[in-house]
Each structure stands twice: as structure tokens, then as C-alpha cells.
C-alpha positions in Angstrom: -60.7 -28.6 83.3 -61.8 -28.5 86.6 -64.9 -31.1 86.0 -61.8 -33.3 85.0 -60.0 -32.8 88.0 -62.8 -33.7 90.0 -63.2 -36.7 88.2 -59.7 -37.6 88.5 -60.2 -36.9 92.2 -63.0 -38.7 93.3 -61.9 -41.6 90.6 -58.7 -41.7 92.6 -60.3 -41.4 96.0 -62.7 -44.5 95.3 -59.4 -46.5 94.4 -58.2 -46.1 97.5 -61.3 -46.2 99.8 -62.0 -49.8 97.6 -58.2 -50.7 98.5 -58.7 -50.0 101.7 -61.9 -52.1 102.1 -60.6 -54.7 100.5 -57.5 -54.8 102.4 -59.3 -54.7 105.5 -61.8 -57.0 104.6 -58.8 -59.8 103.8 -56.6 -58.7 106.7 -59.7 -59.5 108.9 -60.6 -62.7 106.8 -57.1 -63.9 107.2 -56.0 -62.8 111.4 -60.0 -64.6 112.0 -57.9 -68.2 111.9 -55.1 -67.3 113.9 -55.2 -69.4 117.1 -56.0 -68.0 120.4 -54.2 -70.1 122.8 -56.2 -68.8 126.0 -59.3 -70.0 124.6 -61.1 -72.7 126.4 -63.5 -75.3 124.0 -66.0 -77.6 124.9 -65.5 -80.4 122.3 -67.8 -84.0 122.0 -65.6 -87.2 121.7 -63.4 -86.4 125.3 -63.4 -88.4 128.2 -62.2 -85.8 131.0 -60.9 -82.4 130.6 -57.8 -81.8 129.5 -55.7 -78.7 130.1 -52.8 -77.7 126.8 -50.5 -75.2 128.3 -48.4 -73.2 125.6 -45.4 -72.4 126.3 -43.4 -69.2 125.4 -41.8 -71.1 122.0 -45.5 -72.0 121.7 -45.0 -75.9 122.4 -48.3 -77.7 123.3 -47.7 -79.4 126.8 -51.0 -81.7 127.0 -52.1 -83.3 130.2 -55.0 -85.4 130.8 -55.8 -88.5 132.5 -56.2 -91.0 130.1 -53.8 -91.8 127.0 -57.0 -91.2 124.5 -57.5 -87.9 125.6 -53.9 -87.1 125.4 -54.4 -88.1 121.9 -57.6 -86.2 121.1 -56.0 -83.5 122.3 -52.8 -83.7 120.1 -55.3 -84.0 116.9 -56.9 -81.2 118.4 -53.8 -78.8 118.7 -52.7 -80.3 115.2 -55.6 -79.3 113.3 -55.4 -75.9 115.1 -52.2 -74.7 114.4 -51.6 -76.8 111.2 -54.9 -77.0 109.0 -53.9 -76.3 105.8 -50.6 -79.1 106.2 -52.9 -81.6 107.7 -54.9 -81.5 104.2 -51.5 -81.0 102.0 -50.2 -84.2 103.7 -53.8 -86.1 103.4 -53.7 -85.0 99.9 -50.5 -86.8 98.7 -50.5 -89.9 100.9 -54.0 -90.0 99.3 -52.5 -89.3 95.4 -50.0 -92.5 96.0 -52.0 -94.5 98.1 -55.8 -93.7 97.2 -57.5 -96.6 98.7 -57.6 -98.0 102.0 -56.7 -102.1 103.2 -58.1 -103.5 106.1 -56.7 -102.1 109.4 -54.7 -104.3 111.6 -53.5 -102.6 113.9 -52.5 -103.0 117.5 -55.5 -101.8 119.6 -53.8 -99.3 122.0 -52.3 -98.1 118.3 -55.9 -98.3 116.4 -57.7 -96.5 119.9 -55.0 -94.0 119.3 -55.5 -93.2 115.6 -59.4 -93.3 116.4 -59.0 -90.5 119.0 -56.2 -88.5 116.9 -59.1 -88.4 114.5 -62.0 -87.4 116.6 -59.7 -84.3 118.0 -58.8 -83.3 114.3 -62.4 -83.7 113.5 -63.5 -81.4 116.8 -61.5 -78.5 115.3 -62.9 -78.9 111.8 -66.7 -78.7 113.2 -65.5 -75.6 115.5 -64.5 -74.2 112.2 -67.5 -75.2 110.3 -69.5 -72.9 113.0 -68.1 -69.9 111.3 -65.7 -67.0 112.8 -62.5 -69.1 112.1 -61.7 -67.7 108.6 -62.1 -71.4 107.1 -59.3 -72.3 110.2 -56.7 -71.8 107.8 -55.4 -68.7 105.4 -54.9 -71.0 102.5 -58.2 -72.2 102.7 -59.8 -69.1 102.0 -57.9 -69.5 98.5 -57.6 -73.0 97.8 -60.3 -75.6 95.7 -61.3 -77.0 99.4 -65.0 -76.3 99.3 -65.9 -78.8 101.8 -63.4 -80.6 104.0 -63.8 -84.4 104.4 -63.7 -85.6 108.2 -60.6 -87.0 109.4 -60.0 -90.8 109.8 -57.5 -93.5 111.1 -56.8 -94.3 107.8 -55.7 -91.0 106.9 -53.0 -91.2 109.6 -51.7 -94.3 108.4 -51.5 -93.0 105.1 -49.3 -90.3 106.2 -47.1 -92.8 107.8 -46.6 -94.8 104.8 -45.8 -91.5 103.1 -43.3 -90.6 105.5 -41.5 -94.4 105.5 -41.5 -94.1 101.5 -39.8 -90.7 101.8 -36.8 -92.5 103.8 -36.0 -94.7 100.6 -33.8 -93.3 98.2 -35.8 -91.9 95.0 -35.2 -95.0 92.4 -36.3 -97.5 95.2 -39.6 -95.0 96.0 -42.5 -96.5 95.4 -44.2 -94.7 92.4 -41.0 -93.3 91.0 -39.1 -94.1 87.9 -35.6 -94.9 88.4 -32.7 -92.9 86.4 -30.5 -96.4 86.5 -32.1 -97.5 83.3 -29.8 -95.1 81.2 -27.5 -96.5 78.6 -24.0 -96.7 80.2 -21.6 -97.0 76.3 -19.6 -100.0 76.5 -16.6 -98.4 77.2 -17.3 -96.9 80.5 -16.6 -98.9 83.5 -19.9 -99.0 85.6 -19.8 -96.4 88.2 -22.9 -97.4 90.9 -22.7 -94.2 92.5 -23.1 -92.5 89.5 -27.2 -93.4 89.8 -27.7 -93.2 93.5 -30.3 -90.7 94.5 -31.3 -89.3 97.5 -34.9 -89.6 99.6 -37.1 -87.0 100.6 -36.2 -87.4 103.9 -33.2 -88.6 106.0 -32.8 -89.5 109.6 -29.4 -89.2 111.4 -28.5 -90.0 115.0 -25.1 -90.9 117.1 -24.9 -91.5 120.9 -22.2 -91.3 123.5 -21.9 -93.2 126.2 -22.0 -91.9 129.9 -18.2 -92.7 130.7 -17.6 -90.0 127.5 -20.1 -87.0 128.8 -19.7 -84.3 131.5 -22.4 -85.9 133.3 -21.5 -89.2 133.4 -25.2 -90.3 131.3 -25.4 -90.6 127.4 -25.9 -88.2 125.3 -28.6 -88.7 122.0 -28.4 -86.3 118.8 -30.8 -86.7 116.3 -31.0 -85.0 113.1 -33.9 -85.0 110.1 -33.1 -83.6 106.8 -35.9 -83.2 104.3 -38.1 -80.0 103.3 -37.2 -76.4 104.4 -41.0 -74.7 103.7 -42.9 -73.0 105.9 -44.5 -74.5 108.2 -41.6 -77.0 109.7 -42.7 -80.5 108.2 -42.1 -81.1 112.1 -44.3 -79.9 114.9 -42.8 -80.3 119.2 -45.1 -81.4 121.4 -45.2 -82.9 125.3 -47.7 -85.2 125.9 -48.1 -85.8 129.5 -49.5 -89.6 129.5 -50.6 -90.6 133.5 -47.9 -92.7 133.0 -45.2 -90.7 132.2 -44.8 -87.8 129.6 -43.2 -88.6 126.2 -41.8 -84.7 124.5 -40.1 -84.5 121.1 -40.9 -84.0 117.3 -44.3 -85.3 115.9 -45.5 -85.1 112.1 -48.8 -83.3 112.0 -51.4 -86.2 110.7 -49.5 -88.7 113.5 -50.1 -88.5 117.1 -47.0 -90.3 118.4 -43.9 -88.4 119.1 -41.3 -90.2 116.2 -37.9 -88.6 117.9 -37.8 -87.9 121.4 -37.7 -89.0 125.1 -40.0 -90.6 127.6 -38.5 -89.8 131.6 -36.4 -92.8 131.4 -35.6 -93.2 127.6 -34.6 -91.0 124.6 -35.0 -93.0 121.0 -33.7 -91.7 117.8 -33.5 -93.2 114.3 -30.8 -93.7 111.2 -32.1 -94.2 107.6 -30.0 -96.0 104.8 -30.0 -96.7 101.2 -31.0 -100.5 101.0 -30.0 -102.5 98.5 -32.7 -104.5 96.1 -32.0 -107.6 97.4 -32.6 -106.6 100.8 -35.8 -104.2 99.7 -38.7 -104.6 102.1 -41.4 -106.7 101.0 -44.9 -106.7 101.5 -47.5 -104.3 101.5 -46.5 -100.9 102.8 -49.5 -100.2 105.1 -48.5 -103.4 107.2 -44.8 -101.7 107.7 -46.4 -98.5 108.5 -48.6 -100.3 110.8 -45.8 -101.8 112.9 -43.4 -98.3 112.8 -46.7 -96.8 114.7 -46.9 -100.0 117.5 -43.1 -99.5 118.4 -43.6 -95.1 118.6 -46.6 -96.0 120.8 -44.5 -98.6 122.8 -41.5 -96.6 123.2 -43.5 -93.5 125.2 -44.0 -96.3 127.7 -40.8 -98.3 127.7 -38.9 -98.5 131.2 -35.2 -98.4 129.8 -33.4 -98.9 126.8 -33.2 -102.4 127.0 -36.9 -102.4 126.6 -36.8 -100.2 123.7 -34.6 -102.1 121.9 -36.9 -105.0 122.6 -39.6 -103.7 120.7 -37.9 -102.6 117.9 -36.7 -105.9 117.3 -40.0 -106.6 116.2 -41.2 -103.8 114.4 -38.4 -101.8 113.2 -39.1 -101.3 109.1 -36.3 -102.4 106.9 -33.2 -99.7 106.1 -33.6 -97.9 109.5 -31.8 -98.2 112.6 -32.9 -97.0 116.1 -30.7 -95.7 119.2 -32.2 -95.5 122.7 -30.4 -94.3 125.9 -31.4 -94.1 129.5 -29.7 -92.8 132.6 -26.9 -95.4 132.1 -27.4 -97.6 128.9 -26.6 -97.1 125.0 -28.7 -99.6 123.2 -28.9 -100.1 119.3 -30.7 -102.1 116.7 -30.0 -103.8 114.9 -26.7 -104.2 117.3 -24.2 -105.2 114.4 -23.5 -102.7 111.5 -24.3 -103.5 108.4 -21.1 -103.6 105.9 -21.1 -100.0 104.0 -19.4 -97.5 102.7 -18.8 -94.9 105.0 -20.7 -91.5 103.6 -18.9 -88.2 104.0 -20.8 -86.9 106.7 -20.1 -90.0 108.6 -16.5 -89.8 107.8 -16.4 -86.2 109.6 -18.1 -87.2 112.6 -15.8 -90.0 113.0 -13.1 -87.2 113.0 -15.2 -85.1 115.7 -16.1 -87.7 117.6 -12.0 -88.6 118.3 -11.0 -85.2 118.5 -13.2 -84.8 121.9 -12.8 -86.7 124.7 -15.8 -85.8 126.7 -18.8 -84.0 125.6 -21.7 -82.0 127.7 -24.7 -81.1 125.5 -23.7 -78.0 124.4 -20.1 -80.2 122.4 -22.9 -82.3 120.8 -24.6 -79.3 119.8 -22.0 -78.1 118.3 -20.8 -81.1 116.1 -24.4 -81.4 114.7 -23.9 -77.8 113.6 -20.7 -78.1 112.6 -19.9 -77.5 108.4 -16.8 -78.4 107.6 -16.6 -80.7 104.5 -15.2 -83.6 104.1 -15.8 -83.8 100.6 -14.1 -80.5 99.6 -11.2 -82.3 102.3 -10.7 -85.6 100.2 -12.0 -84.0 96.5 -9.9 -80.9 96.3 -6.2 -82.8 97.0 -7.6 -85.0 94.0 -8.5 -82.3 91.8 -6.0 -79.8 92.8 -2.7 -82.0 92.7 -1.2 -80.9 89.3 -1.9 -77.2 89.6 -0.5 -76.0 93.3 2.4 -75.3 90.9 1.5 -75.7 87.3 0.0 -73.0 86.0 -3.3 -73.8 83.6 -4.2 -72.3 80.3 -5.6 -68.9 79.8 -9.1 -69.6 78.8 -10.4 -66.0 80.6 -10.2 -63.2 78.7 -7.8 -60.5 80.3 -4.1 -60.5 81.1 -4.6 -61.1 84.7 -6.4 -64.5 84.7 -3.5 -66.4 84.9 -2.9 -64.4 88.4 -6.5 -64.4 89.3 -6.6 -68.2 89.0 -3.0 -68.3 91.3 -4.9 -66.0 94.0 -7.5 -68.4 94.0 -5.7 -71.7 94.0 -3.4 -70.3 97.2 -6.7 -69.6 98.9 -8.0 -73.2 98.8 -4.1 -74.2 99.7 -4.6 -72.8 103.1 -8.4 -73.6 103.0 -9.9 -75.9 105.8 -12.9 -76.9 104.1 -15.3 -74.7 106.0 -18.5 -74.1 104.5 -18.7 -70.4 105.7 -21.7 -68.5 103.8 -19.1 -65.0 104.1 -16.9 -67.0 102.9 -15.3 -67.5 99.1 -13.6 -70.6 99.2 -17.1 -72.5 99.1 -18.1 -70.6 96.1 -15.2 -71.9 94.0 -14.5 -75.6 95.1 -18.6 -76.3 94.7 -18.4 -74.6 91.2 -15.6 -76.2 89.9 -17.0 -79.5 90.9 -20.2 -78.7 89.4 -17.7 -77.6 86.3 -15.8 -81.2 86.6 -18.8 -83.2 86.4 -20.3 -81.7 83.7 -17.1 -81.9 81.4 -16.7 -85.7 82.4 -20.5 -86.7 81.8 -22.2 -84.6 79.4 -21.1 -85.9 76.7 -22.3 -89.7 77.5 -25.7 -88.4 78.7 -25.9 -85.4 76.7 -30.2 -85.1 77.6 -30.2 -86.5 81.2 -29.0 -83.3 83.0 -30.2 -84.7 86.5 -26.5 -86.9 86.0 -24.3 -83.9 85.4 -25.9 -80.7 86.8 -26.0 -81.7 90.2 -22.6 -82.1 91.7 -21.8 -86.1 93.3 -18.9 -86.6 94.4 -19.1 -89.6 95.4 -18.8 -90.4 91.4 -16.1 -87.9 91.1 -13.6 -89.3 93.8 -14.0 -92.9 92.0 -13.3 -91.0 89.0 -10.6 -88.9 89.9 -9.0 -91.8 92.4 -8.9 -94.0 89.2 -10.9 -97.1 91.4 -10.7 -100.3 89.1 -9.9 -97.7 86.2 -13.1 -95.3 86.9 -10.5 -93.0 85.6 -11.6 -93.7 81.8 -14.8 -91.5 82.2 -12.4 -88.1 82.2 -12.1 -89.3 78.3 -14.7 -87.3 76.1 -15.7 -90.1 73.7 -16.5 -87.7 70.9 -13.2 -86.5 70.5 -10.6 -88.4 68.9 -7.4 -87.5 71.4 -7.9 -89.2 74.9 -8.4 -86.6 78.0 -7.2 -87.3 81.1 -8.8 -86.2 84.4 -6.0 -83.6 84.6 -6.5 -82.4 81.7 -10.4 -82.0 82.7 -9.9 -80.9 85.8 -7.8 -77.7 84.4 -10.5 -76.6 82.0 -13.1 -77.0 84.5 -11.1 -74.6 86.8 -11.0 -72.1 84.3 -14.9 -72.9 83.7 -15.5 -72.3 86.8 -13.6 -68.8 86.8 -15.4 -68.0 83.9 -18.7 -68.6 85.4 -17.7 -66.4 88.6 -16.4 -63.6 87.2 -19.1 -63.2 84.6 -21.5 -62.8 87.6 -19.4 -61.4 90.2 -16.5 -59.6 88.7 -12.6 -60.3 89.0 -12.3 -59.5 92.7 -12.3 -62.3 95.0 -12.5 -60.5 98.1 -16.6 -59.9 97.4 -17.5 -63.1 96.3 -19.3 -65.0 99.1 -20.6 -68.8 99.4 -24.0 -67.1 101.0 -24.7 -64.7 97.7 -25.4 -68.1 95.6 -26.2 -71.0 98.6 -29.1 -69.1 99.7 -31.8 -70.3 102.1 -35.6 -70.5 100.0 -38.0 -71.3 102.4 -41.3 -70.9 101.1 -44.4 -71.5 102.2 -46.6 -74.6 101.3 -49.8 -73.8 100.4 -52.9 -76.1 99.4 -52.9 -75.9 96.0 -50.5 -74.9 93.1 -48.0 -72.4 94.1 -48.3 -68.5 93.8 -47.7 -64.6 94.6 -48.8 -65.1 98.1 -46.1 -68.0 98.3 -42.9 -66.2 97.5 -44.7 -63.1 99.9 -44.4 -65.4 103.0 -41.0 -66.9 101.8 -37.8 -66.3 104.1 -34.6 -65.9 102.1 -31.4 -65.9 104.1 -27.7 -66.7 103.2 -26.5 -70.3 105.0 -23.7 -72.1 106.0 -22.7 -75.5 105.2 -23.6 -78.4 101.9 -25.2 -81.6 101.6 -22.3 -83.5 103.1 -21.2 -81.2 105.7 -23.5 -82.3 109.6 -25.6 -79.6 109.2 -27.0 -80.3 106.2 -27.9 -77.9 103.2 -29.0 -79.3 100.0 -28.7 -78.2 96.6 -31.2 -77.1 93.9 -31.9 -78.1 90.4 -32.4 -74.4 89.1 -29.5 -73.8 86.2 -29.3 -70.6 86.8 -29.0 -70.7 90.4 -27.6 -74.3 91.2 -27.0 -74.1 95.0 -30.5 -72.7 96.2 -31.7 -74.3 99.3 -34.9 -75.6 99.5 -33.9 -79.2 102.1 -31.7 -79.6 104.5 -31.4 -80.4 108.3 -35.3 -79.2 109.5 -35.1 -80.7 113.1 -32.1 -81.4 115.7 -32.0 -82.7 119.3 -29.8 -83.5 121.8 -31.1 -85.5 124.6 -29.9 -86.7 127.7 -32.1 -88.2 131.0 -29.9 -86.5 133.7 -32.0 -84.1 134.2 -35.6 -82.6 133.4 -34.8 -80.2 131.1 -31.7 -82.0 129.5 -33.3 -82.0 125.8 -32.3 -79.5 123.2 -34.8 -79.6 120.2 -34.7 -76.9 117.2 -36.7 -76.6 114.0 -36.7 -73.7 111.7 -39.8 -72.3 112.0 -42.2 -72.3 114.8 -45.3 -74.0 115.9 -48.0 -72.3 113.7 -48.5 -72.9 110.1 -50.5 -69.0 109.9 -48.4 -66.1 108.9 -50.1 -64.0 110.9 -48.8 -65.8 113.8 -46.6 -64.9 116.0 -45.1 -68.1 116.2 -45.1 -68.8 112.5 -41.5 -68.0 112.0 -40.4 -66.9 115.2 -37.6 -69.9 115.6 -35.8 -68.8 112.3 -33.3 -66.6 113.9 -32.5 -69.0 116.5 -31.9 -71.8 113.1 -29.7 -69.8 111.8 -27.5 -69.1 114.8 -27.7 -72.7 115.9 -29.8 -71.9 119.1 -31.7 -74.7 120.4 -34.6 -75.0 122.6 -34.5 -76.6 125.8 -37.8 -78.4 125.9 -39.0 -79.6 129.8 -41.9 -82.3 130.9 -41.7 -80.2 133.7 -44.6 -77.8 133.7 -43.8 -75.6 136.3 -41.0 -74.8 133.9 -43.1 -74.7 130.7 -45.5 -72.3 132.5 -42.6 -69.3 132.9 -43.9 -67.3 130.2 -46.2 -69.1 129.1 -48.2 -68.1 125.8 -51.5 -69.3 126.7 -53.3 -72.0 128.4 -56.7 -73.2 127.4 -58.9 -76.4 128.4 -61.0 -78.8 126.5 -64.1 -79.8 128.6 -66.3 -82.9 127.4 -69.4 -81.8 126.2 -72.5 -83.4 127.6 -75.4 -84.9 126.2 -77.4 -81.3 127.0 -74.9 -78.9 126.2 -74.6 -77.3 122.9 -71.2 -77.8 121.7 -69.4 -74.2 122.0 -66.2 -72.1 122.3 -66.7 -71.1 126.1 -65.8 -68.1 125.1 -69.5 -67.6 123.6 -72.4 -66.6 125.3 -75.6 -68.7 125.4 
């Protein structure tokens, strides 16, 4: 027996002491690529030195004295703090566009690209020398073996990957298109019914100077697209000899897409366009001229000038705003004829509610989310039961009073999308009820039509436009159902749905238990244990259509998980040096053992923002490291200088 023991013992005690190795052996693996930002490098490819001051959000402020070193620099930092998304992002521009055309580019634009490259490419052979845990923790896991060097053509890639992510997903390039299902003949064809969204959307309004505390405009921008871990954005100030140009960059680009020189702030809207007026020609030469006007704009000496340049280059289905210190300037300058969206609908309502704004008043109308769609749907859907009772389809005597304590709560509701909040809960779920009464039955095997809530088909529908009011009729059954009729059942759907999973007391149901935040993080390769490990899960605020945006998933079983949303806002203004607000929701590093790999999430959440400075006596104020890249010469080895000889 005791022979057993021992053997049980030592058994046990090797399990651990392996555990423990093991453990330690990753943990070291893994913290061996996590960026030291007080490290100085001597790299080949520079032409002077250049100093990257972090500061304390961790925000590269680069300085040298020419505009290729600047850039080498900004590859450098890139490929530091964002290995693992530089390859993700190489590897799907490469999967749609797999082969290169020739290059004709712009030479400041092609010079640019080139050095972007040769930085990346300095951090990859710093990594190759061994001690940098593969530079990335995904690395050490994924089916990289050997990592391909960097090239100009891998940036433009990216680009053309970003454009094609603006366009909504039937007029994507490599995408089939939903709009090919069979509408029956006796439906009246609904176009909103098949619009779907892009990858990406970019948002921005300005006010002029006679309408801000300061008497200058004011700029918001606002990106919606992926919530993963890292940010699909990355802040940066590049500090050019001739002026600095701060703001969002995507890692795999070196020029700043949304931000501000010191005389001109430039943000961009994206719209559906429709076929007729579909770009044409090959993608790479669009991409091409998107990258000439972001290099041109970090130089441009007012808005005016700005606005020049885009004239020229601006891709089709975007529009761009510049200010300066006294000028709003747009292009194109007339507005195209559309249908106002819902989001734009309630910032026309903010916008005439205030009659001057200071940055913090545009801060808080891009986090504002209040809906106008629960606002113009829920009068439409709710008109016929403020004081008709429906039919008891719950089981339990006290439905009919549950579904009266409910209706009186959406009565007095003001549309907020408040994550503590029940109203939410109900009005998305009984739209997502509505829809799928009205549609199933016509496209009983394309789910992607009825799971996902649109109400822009619903208010058509339920407004009875040019006698949209026909699809309430379930074509099946021989009596004809009217909307009322559906909209009742799909209330007590609804009901039924909720108080399955959350009992019959309103009072602890919540928008925040089922509209929760998923932000995982984005490895390499296929998905895994270690994702949903570094994944942050929070309850959030808002719904696609309110101005701070959440999306919705495609899960049945848990239909308003968010996964996209609003991933970058600023507010920017040229009175002053450190009059831009920028916020993202993570941070700067793509390691989890980072410090700075999550460390803006809290700040998301409350709607904190940033206030990013070219100034760098500013950016130095805690400061979380400053390091130098030195040019290596001809009979130096190339070294951290950090390393002895």
C-alpha cells in the first residue's frame, strides 16, 4: 500500500513539475515577443536616425528628417507591434487578389510603399536573429514556417482589400449576390429586402466654425467594421519635416487614412452605389489613386487644397470632408439623391437640437444610441395594440397582463438602446419575430432574408409603400393575413421567446444579457482555445442604426452578439495642438502579454477618447518608451544596440 502511495506521489509530483516546465517554457516563449519600446536598433535601409517616442496610450510619434525615413519607421513600428495582423491581412488581400499588375504609382507614393516595406522587412530579419519568440505569439502556433519578405505590392493589396470592404457584399468583388432569389409573382419587389451591408463603413459630419465654441469646425469621423483583437486600426503621428500628419492608419499602409495634418483634418463617407454607377476598371489602379490623395493630403495647405486632390483621385461611392482653421470643404460638393439611412435621420435630429457645439457635444452625438428605427418602426407595429389586447398564445393566466406591462413600457419608451435596459430586448425581438412571420414562408431555405432583422424592408412593409403591405400575407394559407394580424402573433412570439429564457419578470431582463460585446482575437490561422482565452465579452449599448454602432450576429441561438460595430472615432478640430479626440477599442499592441493590448477597452466602453497631440513635449508626459533607429553602416553588423559585440 505504501509502494502505491509512493507511486501515486511521485506520479503526481512529475505532473506538476512537467506542468510547471511547460508553462514556464511557453510563458517565456510567448512574453520573448513582447515589444520593448526603450530599445534602440540599428536597422540597414535608413537614411538618418530616427527617434519613435511612445506615448503613455502607447502611440508611436515618429520623427525623422526625410519623408522615407518617416515611413521606414512606420513599417518598422507596424511589424513590431502588429506581426501576426500584417500576415492575416497579406494573407487575404493575397487569397482575392493573388497576383500582382504592373505598378503605377505616383513616385513619392511608390518611394513610400518601397520604404514602408524595407522597415517591415528590418523587423522581420531582427526576428529572424532569434530571441523574439518568432515576433509574434501566434506565430509560434501557426503554419508560418518561413515568413516571405514584405513588398510594395503587398501594401497595395491591402488597400484594394480595404476599398472592396467599403462596397456592400453583393457588389464585393468575389462574392455571390443574395438578389438572385425567386421573388413569387405575387409579391411586389421590395429592393431593400436584398441590400447587404460591407465589411466596413466610413461615417463623418462637420460643423462649421460659426456653429462651435471656438469659432473653427469641428470634424467627426467614425469606422464601423471588425471588433477583434487587435483594433483593425492602429494611431500613429508621423512628424514629416514638413509638418506632422496624426490619426488612424491600417497596419500594411503607411499613410494615415483619417486624420489631420497642422492645417487640415480629412475624413471620409462610404455609400451603397448603385450598378450603373459601379466603378470600373481594374481595382489596383483605384487603389493606386486612394494612396496618391492620403499621401497628398499630409501635405495639403488648407482645405481648399484637399478638396483639390480628391477631385482627382477620390474612388467611386466615397465622399471626403476636410476642414481647416476657417473652411468646411466637401467632395463631391452636391449630394447625391438618396434615401436618407436611419442613422442619418438621427443626426439630423441632433444636429438641430444644438446650436453650438465644443468637442466634447460632438463627442457625445457620435456616442449617442438612441434609435431611430425603434422611433419610426414601433408606432407602425404597435398602433392597433396600445389598446387592443392580443391573443393569449403564452401559456399562463397572466400573459395577457404580462404583454400589457410590456406594451406600456415601450409607450413611455424613448428609443434608447441602454444595455441595463429592457425595452431593447423586446422591440429588437419582436422585429426579429415580425420578419420572420412575413418572409419565411417565401424563402423558406434562405435564412440570411429573415433571421437578421431589416427594417428598412419592414417600414415599406408595414407603411404599405406602393402596396409593400401584401408581403404580411402567408401565401400558404388560404385566408389573407394582414400586417396587424402578423404583427400580434409576432408580439406574442416574441414573449414567448423571452420568457422561455428569462422568466416572466421584466424587471431582470436586460438589452446587455443578449447584445453582448465578442471581441475575439484574430489569430493566423483557423480559430481555437487560445482565441476565446484572449476574448473580451462585455454587455454594450446601442444597434446597427443607432451612431454608435453595434452590429448584429448570425448565431440562432444568440442573434444580437456583437462581433462589428463602430472600431474607431475622432473628433478633430485645428484650433489648437491637441484639439483631436481619437478612440479605438483596444490598444496599440496586437500581443496579449502587452500591456497595451487591451488597455483602451474600458475607455470604449465609457466613451472616453484620447486626445492625441503633434506636440511632443506633450506626448513625452509619461511617456512609455522611446527608442531610436540608427542606419547601419557598411562595417557594422546589424544589431539591437542593446547587444554586446
Amino acid at each position: 500500500m505504501r509502494r502505491l502511495f509512493n507511486i501515486l506521489l511521485y506520479g503526481f509530483l512529475a505532473i506538476c513539475i512537467t506542468v510547471s516546465v511547460g508553462s514556464g517554457l511557453v510563458y517565456f516563449l510567448l512574453s520573448a515577443s513582447v515589444p520593448d519600446y526603450d530599445e534602440d536598433f540599428t536597422v540597414a535601409g535608413l537614411g538618418g536616425p530616427v527617434d519613435i517616442l511612445r506615448d503613455s496610450s502607447a502611440v508611436p510619434h515618429i520623427s525623422a528628417a526625410s519623408a522615407a525615413d518617416v515611413y521606414f519607421a512606420i513599417g518598422f513600428v507596424h511589424a513590431q507591434d502588429r506581426l501576426g495582423q500584417l500576415l492575416r491581412a497579406r494573407r487575404k488581400a493575397e487569397a482575392s487578389w493573388p497576383s500582382d499588375e504592373i505598378l503605377d504609382l505616383e513616385p513619392a507614393v511608390s518611394d513610400a510603399l518601397a520604404s514602408y516595406a524595407a522597415g517591415v522587412n528590418a523587423w522581420l530579419e531582427l526576428v529572424s536573429e532569434g530571441g523574439r519568440g518568432r515576433g509574434s505569439p501566434e506565430l509560434l502556433i501557426a503554419d508560418e514556417r518561413s515568413i516571405a519578405a514584405w513588398t510594395p505590392g503587398d501594401s497595395l493589396r491591402i488597400a484594394r482589400s480595404f476599398l472592396n470592404g467599403l462596397r456592400p457584399g453583393s457588389a464585393r468583388e468575389g462574392m455571390p449576390s443574395i438578389s438572385g432569389a425567386i421573388i413569387p409573382a405575387d409579391r411586389l419587389r421590395v429592393p431593400e429586402l436584398f441590400a447587404t451591408d460591407p465589411e466596413q463603413r466610413l461615417d463623418a459630419w462637420a460643423i462649421d466654425g460659426d456653429r462651435t465654441a471656438t469659432g473653427t469646425p469641428i470634424l467627426a469621423a467614425d469606422i464601423s467594421g471588425s471588433l477583434s483583437l487587435p483594433s483593425e486600426w492602429y494611431l500613429a503621428d508621423l512628424q514629416f519635416s514638413t509638418g506632422p500628419a496624426i490619426g488612424a492608419t491600417i497596419p500594411g499602409v503607411p499613410f494615415v487614412i483619417v486624420g489631420r495634418n497642422a492645417r487640415v483634418a480629412w475624413a471620409f463617407r462610404s455609400f451603397p452605389v448603385p450598378d450603373e454607377e459601379a466603378p470600373r476598371g481594374p481595382s489596383h489602379v483605384r487603389a493606386a489613386g486612394f494612396l496618391t490623395m492620403l499621401e497628398l493630403f499630409a501635405r495639403s495647405a488648407d482645405a481648399t487644397d484637399a478638396i483639390g486632390v480628391a477631385a482627382d483621385m477620390l474612388p467611386k461611392g466615397m465622399k471626403v470632408l476636410t476642414i481647416d482653421r476657417e473652411t468646411v470643404a466637401r467632395w463631391p460638393r452636391a449630394e447625391a439623391v438618396r434615401a436618407s439611412s436611419f442613422r442619418d435621420i438621427r443626426l439630423a435630429e441632433l444636429e438641430a437640437r444644438q446650436s453650438i457645439f465644443s468637442t466634447e457635444g460632438a463627442i457625445g452625438v457620435q456616442r449617442d444610441t438612441v434609435s431611430s428605427v425603434a422611433r419610426t418602426l414601433l408606432p407602425l407595429m404597435a398602433k392597433e395594440l396600445w389598446f387592443v389586447q392580443s391573443r393569449d398564445s403564452i401559456e399562463g393566466t397572466d400573459a395577457d397582463s404580462l404583454r400589457r406591462e410590456l406594451l406600456d413600457r415601450l409607450a413611455s419608451w424613448n428609443g434608447e438602446m441602454d444595455r441595463y435596459s429592457p425595452e431593447p430586448l423586446l422591440f429588437w425581438t419582436w422585429v426579429r419575430a415580425l420578419q420572420q412571420r412575413i418572409l419565411k414562408d417565401e424563402f423558406p431555405t434562405a435564412e440570411q432574408l429573415w433571421t437578421r432583422p431589416n427594417p428598412n424592408f419592414l417600414y415599406a412593409v408595414l407603411s404599405d409603400r406602393r402596396g409593400s403591405a401584401i408581403w404580411c400575407d402567408i401565401r400558404l394559407s388560404s385566408p389573407r393575413e394582414t400586417c396587424e394580424e402578423q404583427v400580434r402573433v409576432a408580439l406574442d412570439d416574441a414573449l414567448g421567446w423571452l420568457v422561455d429564457r428569462y422568466g416572466r419578470d421584466p424587471s431582470t431582463w436586460t438589452w446587455g444579457e443578449e447584445h453582448r460585446l465578442d471581441m475575439q482575437w484574430s489569430p493566423i490561422s483557423s480559430r481555437g482555445l487560445l482565441t476565446d482565452l484572449l476574448s473580451l465579452q462585455a454587455p454594450i449599448s446601442g444597434d446597427p442604426y443607432t451612431l454608435f454602432l453595434t452590429s448584429f450576429g448570425v448565431e440562432e441561438d444568440r442573434p444580437f452578439l456583437v462581433s462589428a460595430g463602430s472600431n474607431f472615432q475622432a473628433v478633430m478640430s485645428i484650433s489648437e495642438a491637441a484639439g483631436s479626440y481619437y478612440i479605438s477599442p483596444t490598444g496599440q499592441s496586437g500581443h496579449p502579454l502587452s500591456r497595451f493590448y487591451d488597455n483602451l477597452f474600458p475607455s470604449w466602453i465609457r466613451g472616453e477618447y484620447l486626445a492625441m497631440s503633434t506636440d511632443l513635449s506633450l506626448a513625452r508626459g509619461g511617456a512609455s518608451g522611446i527608442s531610436r533607429l540608427t542606419p547601419a553602416t557598411s562595417d557594422s553588423p546589424r544589431m539591437s544596440e542593446g547587444q554586446s559585440e
